[in-house]
C-alpha positions in Angstrom: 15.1 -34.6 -0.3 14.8 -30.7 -1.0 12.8 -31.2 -3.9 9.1 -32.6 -4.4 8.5 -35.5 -7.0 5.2 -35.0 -9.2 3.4 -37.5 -7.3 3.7 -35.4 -4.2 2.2 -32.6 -6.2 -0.7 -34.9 -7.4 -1.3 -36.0 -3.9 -1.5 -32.2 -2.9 -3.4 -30.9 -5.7 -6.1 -34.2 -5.4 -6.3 -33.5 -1.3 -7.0 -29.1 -2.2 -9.5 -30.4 -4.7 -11.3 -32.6 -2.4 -11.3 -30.3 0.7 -12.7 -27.4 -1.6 -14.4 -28.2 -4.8 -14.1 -27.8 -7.9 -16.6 -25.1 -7.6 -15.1 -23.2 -5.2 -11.8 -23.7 -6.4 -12.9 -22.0 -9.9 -15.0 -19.0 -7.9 -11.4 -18.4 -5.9 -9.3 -18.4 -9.1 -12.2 -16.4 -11.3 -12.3 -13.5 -8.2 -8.4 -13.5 -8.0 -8.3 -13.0 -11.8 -11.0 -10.3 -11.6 -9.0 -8.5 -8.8 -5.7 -8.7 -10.8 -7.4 -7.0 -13.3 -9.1 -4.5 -11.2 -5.7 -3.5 -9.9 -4.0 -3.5 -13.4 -7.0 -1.1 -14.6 -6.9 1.0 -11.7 -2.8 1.6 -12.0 -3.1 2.1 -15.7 -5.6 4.9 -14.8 -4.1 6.4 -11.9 -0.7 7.1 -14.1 -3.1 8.7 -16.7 -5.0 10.6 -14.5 -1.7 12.1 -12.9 -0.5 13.5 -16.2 -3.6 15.0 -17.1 -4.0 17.3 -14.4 -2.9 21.1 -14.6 0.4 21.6 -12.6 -1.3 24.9 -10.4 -4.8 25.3 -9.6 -6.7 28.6 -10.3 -6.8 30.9 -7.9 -10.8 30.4 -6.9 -10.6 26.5 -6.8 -8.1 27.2 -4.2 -10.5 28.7 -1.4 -13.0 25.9 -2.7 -10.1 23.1 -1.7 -9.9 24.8 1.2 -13.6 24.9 2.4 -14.2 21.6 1.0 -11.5 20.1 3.1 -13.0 21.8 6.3 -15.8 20.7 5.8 -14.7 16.9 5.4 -12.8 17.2 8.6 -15.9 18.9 11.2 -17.2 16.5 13.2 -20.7 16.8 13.9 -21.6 15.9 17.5 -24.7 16.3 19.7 -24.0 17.1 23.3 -26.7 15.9 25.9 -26.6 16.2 29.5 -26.4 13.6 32.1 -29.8 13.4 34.3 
């Protein structure tokens, strides 16, 4: 009773098939691949990059962080009046 019996998995697998298509079935599986791959790329590269980088920044990249990262936080806003 706790297990399922191959037929109950054919009955499942024919009723997916029939609700979505072949076709969309193998654009669901192709983009799920794609982003499994995506993700194992982007961890490969993100221990790589890690390693690669100098342990202390120079002194003048420093006070260019520092700007930069001002800058990305100022909020540009327009005030107008009520009439």
């Amino acid at each position: 009773m706790g297990s399922f019996s191959i037929w109950h998995w054919l009955i499942v697998l024919l009723i997916v098939v029939m609700v979505f298509g072949t076709k969309k079935l193998k654009n669901m599986g192709s983009d799920l691949g794609g982003a499994v791959k995506g993700f194992k790329d982007g961890m490969k590269d993100g221990g790589q990059s890690a390693a690669d980088e100098p342990a202390a920044p120079a002194p003048g990249h420093v006070a260019n962080a520092q700007a930069a990262d001002k800058a990305r936080h100022t909020i540009d806003v327009e005030a107008r009046q009520k009439s």
